[in-house]
LUMTORKOL-413923 format. One record per residue (C-alpha): residue number from 1; x negated, y negated, z negated. Coordinates in nm, 4 decimals. Layout:
BEGIN
<NUM; <X; Y; Z>>
...
//
This chain:
BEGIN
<1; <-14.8354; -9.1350; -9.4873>>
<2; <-14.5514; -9.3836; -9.4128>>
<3; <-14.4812; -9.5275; -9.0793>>
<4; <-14.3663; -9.8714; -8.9810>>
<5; <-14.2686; -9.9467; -9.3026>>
<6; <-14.3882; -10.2957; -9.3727>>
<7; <-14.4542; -10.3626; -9.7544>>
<8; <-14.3719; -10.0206; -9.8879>>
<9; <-14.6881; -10.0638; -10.0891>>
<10; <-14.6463; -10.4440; -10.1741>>
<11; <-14.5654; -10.4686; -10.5723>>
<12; <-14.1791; -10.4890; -10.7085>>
<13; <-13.9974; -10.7913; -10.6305>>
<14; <-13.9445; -11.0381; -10.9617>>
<15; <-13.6795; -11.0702; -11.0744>>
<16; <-13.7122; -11.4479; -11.0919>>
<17; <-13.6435; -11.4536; -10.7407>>
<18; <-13.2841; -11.3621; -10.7397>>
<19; <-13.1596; -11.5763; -11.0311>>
<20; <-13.0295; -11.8392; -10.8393>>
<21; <-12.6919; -11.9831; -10.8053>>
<22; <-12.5574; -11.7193; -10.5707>>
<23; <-12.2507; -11.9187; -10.4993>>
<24; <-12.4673; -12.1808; -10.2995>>
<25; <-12.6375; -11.9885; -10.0710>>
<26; <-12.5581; -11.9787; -9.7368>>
<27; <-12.5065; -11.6510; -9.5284>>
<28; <-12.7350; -11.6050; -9.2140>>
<29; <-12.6292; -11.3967; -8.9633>>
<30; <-12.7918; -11.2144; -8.6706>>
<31; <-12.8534; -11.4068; -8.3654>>
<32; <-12.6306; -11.1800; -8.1450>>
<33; <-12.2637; -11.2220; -8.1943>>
<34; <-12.1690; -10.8769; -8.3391>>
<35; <-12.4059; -10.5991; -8.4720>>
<36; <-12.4113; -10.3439; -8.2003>>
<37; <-12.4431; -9.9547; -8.3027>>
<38; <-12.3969; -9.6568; -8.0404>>
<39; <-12.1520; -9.3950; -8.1058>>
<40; <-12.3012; -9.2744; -8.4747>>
<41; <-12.2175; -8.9001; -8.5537>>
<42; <-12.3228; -8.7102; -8.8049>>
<43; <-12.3241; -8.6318; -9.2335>>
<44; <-12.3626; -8.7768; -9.5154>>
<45; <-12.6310; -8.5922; -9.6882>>
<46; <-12.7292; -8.6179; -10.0876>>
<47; <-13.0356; -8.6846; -10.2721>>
<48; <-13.0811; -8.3169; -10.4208>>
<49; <-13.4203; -8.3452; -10.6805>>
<50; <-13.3549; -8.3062; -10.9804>>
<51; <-13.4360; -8.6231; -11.2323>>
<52; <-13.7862; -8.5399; -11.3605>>
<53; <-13.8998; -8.2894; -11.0863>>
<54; <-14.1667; -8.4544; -10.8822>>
<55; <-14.2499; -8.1711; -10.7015>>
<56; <-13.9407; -8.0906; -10.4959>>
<57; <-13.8042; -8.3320; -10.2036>>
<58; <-13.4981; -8.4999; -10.2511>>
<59; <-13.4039; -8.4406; -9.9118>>
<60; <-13.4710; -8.0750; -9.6774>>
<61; <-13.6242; -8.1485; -9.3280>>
<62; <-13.4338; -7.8544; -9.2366>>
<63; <-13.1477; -8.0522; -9.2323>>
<64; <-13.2305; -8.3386; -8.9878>>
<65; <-13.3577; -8.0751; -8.7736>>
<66; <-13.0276; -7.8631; -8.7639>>
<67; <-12.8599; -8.1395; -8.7048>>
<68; <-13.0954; -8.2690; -8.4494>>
<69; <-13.0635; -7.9111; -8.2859>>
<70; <-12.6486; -7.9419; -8.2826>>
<71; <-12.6397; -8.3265; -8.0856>>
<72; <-12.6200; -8.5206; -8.4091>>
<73; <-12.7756; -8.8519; -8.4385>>
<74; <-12.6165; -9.0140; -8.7759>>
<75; <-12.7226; -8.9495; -9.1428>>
<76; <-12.5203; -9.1276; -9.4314>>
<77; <-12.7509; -9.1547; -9.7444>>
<78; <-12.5139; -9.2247; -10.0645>>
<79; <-12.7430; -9.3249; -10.3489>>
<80; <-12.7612; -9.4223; -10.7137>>
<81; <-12.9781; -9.6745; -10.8314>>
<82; <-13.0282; -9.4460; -11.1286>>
<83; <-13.2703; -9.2736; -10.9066>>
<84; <-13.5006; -9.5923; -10.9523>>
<85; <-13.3955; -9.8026; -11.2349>>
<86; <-13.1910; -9.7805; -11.5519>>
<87; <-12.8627; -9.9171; -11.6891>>
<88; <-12.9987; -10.0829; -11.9642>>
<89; <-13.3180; -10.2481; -11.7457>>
<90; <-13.1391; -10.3760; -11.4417>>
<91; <-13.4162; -10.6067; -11.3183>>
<92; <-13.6424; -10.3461; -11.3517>>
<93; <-13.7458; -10.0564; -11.0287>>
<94; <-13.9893; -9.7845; -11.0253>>
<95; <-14.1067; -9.7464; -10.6763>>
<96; <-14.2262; -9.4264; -10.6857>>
<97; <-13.8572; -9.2431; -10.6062>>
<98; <-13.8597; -9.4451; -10.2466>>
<99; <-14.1037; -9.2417; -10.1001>>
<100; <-13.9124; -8.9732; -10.1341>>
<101; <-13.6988; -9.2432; -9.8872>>
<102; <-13.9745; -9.3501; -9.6974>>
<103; <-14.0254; -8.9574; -9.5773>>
<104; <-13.6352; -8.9316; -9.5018>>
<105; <-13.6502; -9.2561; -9.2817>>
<106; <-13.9934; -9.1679; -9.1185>>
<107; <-13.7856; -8.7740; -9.0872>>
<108; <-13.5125; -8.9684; -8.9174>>
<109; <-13.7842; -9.1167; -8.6312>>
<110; <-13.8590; -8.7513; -8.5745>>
<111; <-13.5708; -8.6006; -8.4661>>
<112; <-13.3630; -8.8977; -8.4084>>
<113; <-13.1176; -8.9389; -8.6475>>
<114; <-13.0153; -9.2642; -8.7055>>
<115; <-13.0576; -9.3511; -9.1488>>
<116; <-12.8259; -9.5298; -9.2841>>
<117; <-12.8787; -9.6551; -9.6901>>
<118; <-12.5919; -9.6579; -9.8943>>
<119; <-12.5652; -9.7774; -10.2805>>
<120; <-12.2731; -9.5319; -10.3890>>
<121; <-12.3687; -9.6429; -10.7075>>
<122; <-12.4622; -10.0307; -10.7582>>
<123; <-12.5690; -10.2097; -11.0764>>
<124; <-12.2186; -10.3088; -11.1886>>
<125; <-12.0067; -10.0083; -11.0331>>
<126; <-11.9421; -9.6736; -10.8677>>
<127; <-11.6131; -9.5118; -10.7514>>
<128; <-11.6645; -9.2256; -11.0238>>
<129; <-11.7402; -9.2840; -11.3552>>
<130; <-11.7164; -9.6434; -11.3255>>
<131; <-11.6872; -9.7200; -11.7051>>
<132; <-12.1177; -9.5573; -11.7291>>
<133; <-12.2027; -9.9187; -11.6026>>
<134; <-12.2793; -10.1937; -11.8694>>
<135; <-12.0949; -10.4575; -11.7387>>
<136; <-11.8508; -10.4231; -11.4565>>
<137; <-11.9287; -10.6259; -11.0745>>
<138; <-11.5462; -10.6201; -11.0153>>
<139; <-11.3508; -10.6618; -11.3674>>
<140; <-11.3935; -10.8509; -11.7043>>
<141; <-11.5468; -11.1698; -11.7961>>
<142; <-11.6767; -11.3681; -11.5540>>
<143; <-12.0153; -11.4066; -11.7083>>
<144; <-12.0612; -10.9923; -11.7100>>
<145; <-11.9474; -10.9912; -11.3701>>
<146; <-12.2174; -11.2431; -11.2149>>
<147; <-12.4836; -11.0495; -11.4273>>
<148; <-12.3949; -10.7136; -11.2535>>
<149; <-12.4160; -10.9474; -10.8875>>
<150; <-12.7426; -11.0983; -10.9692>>
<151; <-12.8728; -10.7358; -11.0568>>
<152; <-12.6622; -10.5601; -10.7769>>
<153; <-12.8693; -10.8932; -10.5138>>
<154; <-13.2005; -10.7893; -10.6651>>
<155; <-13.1782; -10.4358; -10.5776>>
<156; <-13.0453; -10.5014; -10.2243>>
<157; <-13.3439; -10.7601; -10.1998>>
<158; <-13.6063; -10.4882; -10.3099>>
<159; <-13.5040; -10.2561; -10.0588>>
<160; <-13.4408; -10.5415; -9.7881>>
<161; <-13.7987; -10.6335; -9.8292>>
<162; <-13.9538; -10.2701; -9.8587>>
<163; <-13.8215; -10.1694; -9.5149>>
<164; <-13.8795; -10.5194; -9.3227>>
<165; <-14.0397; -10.4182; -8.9814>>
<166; <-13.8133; -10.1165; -8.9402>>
<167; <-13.5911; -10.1118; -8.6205>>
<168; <-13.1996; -10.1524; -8.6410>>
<169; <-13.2116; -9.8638; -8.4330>>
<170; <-13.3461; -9.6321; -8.6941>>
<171; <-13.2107; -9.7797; -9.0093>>
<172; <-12.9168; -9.9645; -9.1686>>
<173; <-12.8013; -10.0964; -9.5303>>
<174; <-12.4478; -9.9828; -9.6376>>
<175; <-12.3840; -10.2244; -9.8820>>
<176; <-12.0885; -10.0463; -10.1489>>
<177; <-11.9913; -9.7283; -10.1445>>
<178; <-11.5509; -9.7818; -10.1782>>
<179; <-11.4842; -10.0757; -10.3382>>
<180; <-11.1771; -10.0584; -10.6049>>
<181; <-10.8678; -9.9025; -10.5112>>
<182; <-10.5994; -10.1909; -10.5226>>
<183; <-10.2579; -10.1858; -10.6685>>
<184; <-9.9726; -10.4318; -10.6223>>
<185; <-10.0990; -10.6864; -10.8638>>
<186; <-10.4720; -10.6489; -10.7868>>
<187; <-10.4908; -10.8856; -10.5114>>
<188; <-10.7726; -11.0936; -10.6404>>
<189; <-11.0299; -10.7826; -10.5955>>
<190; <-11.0524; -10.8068; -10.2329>>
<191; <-11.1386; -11.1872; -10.2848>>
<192; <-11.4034; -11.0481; -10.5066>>
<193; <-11.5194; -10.7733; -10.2831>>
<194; <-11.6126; -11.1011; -9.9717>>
<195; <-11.7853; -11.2692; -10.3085>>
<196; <-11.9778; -10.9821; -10.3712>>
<197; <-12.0482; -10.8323; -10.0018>>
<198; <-12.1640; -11.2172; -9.9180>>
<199; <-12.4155; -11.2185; -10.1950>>
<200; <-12.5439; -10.8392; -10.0732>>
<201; <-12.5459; -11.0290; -9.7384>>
<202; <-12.7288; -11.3225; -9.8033>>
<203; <-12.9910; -11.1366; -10.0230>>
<204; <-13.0652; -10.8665; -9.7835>>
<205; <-13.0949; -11.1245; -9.4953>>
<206; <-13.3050; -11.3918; -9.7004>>
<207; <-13.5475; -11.0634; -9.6216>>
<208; <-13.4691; -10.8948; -9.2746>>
<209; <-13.2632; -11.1223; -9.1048>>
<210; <-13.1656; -10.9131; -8.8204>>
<211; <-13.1077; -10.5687; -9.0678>>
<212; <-12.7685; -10.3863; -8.9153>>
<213; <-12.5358; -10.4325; -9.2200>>
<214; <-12.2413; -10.1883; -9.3125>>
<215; <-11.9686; -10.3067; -9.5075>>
<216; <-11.6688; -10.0394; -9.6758>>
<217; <-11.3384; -10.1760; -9.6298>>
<218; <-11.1178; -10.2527; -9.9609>>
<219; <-10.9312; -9.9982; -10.1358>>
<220; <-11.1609; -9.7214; -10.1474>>
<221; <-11.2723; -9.7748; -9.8203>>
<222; <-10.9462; -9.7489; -9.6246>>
<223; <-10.8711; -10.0948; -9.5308>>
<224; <-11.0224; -10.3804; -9.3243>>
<225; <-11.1460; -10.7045; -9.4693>>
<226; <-11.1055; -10.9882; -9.1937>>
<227; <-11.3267; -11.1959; -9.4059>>
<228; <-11.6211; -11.0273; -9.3323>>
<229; <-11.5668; -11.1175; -8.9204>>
<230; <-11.7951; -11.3926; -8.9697>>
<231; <-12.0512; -11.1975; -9.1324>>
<232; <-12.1010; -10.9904; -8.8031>>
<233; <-12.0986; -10.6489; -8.9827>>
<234; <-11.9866; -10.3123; -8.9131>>
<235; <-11.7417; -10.1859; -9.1133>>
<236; <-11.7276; -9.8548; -9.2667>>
<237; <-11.3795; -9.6735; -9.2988>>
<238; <-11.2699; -9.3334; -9.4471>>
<239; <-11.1184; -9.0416; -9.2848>>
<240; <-10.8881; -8.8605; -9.6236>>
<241; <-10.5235; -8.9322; -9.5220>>
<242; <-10.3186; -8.7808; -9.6509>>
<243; <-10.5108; -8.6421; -9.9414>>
<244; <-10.2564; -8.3349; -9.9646>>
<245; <-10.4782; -8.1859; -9.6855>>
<246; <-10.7984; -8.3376; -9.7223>>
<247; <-10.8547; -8.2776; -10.1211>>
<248; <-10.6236; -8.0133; -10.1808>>
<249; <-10.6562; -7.8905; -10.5244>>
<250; <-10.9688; -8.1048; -10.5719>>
<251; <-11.0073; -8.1784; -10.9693>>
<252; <-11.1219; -8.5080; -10.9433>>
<253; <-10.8346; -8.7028; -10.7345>>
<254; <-10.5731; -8.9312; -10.9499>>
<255; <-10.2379; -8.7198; -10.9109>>
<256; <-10.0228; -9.0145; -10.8238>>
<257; <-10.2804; -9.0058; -10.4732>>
<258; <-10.1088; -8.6853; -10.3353>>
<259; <-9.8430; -8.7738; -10.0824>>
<260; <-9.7006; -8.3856; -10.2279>>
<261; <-9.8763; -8.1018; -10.4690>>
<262; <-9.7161; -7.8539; -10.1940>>
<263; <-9.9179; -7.5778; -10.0013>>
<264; <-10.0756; -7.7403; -9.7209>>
<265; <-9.9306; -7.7309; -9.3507>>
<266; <-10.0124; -7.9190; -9.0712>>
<267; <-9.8369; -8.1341; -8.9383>>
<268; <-9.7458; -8.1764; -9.3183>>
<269; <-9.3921; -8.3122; -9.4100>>
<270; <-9.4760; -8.4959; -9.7775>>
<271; <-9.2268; -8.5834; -10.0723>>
<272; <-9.0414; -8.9019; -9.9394>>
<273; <-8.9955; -8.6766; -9.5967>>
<274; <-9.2410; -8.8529; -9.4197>>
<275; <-9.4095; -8.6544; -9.1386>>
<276; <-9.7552; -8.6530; -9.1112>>
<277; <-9.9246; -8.5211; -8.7341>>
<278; <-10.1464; -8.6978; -8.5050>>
<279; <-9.9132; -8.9849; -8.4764>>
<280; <-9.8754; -9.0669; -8.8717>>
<281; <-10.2835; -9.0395; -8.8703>>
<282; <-10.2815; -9.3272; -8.5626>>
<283; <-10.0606; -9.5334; -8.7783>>
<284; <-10.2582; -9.4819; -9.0993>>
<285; <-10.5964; -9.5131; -8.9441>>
<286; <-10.5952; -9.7256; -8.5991>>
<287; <-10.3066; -9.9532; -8.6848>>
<288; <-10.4200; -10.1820; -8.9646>>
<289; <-10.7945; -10.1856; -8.7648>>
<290; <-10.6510; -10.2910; -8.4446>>
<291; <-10.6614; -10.6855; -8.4915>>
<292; <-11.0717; -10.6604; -8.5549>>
<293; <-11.1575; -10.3846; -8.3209>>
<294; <-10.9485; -10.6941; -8.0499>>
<295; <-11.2361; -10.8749; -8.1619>>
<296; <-11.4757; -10.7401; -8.0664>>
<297; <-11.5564; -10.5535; -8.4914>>
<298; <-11.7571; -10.2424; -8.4715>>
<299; <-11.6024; -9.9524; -8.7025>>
<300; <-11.7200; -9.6353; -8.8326>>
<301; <-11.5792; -9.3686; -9.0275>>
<302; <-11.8028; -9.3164; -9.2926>>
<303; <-11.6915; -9.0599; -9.4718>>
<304; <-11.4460; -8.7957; -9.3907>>
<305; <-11.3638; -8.3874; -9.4340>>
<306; <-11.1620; -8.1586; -9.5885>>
<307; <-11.2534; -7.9907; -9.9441>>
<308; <-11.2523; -7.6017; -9.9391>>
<309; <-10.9643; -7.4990; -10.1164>>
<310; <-10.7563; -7.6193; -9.7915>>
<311; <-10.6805; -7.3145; -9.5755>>
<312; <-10.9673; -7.3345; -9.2709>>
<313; <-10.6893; -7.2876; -9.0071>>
<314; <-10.4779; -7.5898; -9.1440>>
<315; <-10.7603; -7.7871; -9.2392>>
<316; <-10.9277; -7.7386; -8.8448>>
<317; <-10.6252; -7.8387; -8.6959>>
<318; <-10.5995; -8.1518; -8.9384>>
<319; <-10.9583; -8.2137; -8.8164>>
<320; <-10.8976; -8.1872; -8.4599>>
<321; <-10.6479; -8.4722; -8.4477>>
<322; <-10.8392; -8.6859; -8.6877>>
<323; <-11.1345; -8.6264; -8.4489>>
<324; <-10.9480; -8.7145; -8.1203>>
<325; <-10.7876; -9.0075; -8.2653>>
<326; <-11.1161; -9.1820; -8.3626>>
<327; <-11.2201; -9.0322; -8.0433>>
<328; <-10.9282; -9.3061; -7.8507>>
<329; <-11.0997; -9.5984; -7.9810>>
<330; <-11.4683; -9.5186; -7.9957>>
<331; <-11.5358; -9.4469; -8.3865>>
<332; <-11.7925; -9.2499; -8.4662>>
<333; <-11.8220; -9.0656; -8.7937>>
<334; <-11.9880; -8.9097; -9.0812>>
<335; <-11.8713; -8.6004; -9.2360>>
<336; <-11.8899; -8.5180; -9.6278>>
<337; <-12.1135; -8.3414; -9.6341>>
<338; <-12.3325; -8.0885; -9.4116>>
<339; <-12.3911; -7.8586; -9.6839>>
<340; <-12.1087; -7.8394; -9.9487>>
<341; <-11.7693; -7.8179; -10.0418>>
<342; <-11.6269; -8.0356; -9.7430>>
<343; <-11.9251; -7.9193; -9.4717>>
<344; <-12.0407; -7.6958; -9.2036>>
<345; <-12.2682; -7.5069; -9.3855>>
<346; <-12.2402; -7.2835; -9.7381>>
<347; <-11.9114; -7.4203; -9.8175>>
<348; <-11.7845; -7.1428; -9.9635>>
<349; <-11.4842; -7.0795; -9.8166>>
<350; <-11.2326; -6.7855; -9.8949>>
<351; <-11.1181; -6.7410; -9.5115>>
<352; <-11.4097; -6.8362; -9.3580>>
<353; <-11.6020; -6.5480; -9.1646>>
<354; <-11.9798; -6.7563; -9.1451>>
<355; <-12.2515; -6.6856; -8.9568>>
<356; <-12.5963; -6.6106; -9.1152>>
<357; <-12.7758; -6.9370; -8.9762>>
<358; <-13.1668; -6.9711; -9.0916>>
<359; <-13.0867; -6.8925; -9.4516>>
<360; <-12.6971; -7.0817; -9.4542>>
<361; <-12.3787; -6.9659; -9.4230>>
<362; <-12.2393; -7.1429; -9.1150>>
<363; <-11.9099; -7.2393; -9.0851>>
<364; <-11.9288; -7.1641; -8.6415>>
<365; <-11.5728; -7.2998; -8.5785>>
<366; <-11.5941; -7.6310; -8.7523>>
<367; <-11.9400; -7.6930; -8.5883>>
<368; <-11.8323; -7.6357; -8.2641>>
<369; <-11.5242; -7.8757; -8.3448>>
<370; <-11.7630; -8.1695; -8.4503>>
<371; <-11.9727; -8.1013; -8.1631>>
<372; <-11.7074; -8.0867; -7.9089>>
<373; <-11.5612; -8.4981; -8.0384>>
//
C-alpha cells in the first residue's frame, strides 16, 4: 500500500505533453532563495532484481535499517530507465517497476533516510556504455540530440508527477548521473549540460514546483557549473581524486585517468612529482567550489570510496582526510556503495579481518570511520 504518494496510480503521462519547444520555456524556481538540505550522509545503493523476476525486491529493507541503526540518514538511488522503458520506445513507461520505488521511498519514511532519485542512465546517455543509446543527448546532430532531451523531459516529467505530494524532506530528483568528461577542445559540452539540466528543470517543476533538485557538476561530476546558481539547486560532486588510490587496478577506468600505475601510498607522490595529502585533496576538491559555496550553493558529495584492490590501511587513511576535508565546509556525502566493491559491507577485501554482521561481512573499521565524520 503506498503512502503519500499522490498519482502513483494515475495513468502514464502522454507523450504529447512534452513535445514542445523546450527552448522557450521558462525555468521556475522554488520560492525560497536556495534549496536547503541538512547534512545528507549515507550510500548509494543499487536496484538489485533481476530483469524479468517479479518476485524479488529490487531493493533489501535490511539495508535502510542497518543504516538507520549506524546514524545514517542519506540513500543515493542510481537508476536506468531501462528498468521502465526501452531504447527503441522512448516515449513509452511501464509503471509497474516504480512500485518497487514507491516501497523504497515509503522504506525511507520508516527509518528516516532521506531518498534521493538519480537517472544514472537517461534516454540519450550514461557514463558507461554510452554508445547502447540510440541517439546521443550530448554529441551528434542537433536533431538526434533534441530527440534524446524531449525523451530524457518526458521521463523526468513522469516521475515529477508520480511523486507530487511527497515532502522535500523525504525525497529529491538527481537529475544526470556525471555528465561528459571534458577535454581541452570540448568546451561547448558544459554549455550543453545548462541546456539540458534547464529542460530537466523546467519539466520536473512544470509538475512539483517546490521538488529539491540535484544537479552533477561537469566533467564527470567533479566540477561546478555557475550557471546553474540561478536555478537554486544543489549540486552533486564526486569524491575519486586521485584515481591512483581510489580505483586502483579497477578494469573499467581510461588509463590516461591515473595520476601513476604505481603501488598505492598515502600521501601518494604521482608521475609529474606532484604530492598528493590532505592539502592536494583541499585544492582539488574545496578550491574550484569555493566561489558558489560564498554564495550561499549547497554541495554534496555524491559519490565517493575506494575500490577493493587498494590496500585497507592506505585506502582508510585516504578516507580519513577526504572525510575531514568535506567535514571543514559542511558537505555531506554518499559512499559507493554499502554493499560492494567500494563499501562497508561484503567487499571482499584481501586484508580485511570483517565481522560476521546479520548475514554480511562487515568491514568494522571503515564503519566506524564514516560514522565518526
Amino acid at each position: 500500500m503506498l503512502t503519500r504518494i499522490a498519482g502513483a496510480c494515475a495513468p502514464s503521462l502522454p507523450a504529447s505533453r512534452l513535445l514542445f519547444s523546450l527552448a522557450a520555456q521558462p525555468v521556475s524556481v522554488p520560492d525560497s532563495p536556495t534549496q536547503r538540505i541538512p547534512r545528507y550522509c549515507g550510500f548509494n545503493l543499487q536496484w538489485e532484481r533481476p530483469a524479468g523476476n517479479s518476485s524479488k525486491s529490487a531493493f533489501a529493507e535490511s539495508d535502510l535499517a542497518m543504516m538507520r541503526e549506524w546514524g545514517f540518514n542519506f540513500a543515493r538511488i542510481p537508476l536506468s530507465y531501462w528498468i521502465w522503458s526501452k531504447p527503441s520506445a522512448w516515449m513509452s513507461i511501464d509503471e509497474k517497476p516504480f512500485e518497487e520505488i514507491d516501497r523504497l521511498i515509503n522504506l525511507g519514511k520508516q527509518y528516516n533516510i532521506h531518498i534521493n532519485l538519480n537517472l544514472h542512465r537517461i534516454p540519450g546517455y550514461c557514463i558507461n556504455e554510452r554508445e547502447l543509446e540510440p541517439a546521443d543527448l550530448f554529441s551528434g546532430r542537433m536533431q538526434e540530440k533534441e530527440r534524446a532531451l524531449k525523451a530524457a523531459c518526458y521521463h523526468w516529467s513522469w516521475i515529477a508527477r508520480r511523486y507530487r505530494g511527497i515532502p522535500s524532506t523525504q525525497l529529491s530528483f538527481d537529475l544526470i548521473n556525471e555528465p561528459p568528461r571534458m577535454r581541452s577542445y570540448e568546451g561547448y559540452l558544459e554549455e550543453r549540460y545548462f541546456e539540458v539540466a534547464s529542460a530537466l528543470v523546467a519539466a520536473i517543476r512544470a509538475e512539483d514546483p517546490n521538488r529539491v533538485i540535484f544537479a552533477d557538476g561537469i566533467n564527470i561530476g567533479q566540477l561546478p557549473v555557475p550557471e546553474f546558481i540561478p536555478l537554486h539547486l544543489v549540486q552533486s560532486t564526486r569524491g575519486y581524486q586521485p584515481k591512483a588510490i581510489s580505483h586502483y587496478r579497477a578494469t573499467w577506468v581510461p588509463l590516461d585517468e591515473y595520476e601513476t600505475m604505481k603501488p598505492p601510498a598515502w600521501p601518494l607522490t604521482d608521475d609529474k612529482g606532484t604530492v598528493w595529502d590532505r592539502a592536494r585533496l583541499a585544492k582539488e576538491y574545496l578550491d574550484p567550489w569555493r566561489s558558489l559555496i560564498a554564495q550561499g550553493v549547497q554541495i554534496h558529495v555524491g559519490e565517493w570510496g575506494c575500490y577493493n584492490q587498494t590496500p585497507h590501511d592506505i585506502a582508510l587513511a585516504w578516507m580519513s582526510d577526504c572525510l575531514s576535508t568535506w567535514r571543514e565546509v559542511g558537505w555531506g556525502n554518499a559512499l559507493w556503495n554499502l554493499r560492494g566493491s567500494f563499501g562497508i559491507l561484503d567487499s571482499e577485501r584481501k586484508d580485511v579481518v570483517y565481522e560476521n554482521f546479520k548475514s554480511h561481512k562487515l568491514d568494522r573499521k571503515m564503519l566506524e570511520l564514516l560514522r565518526s565524520a
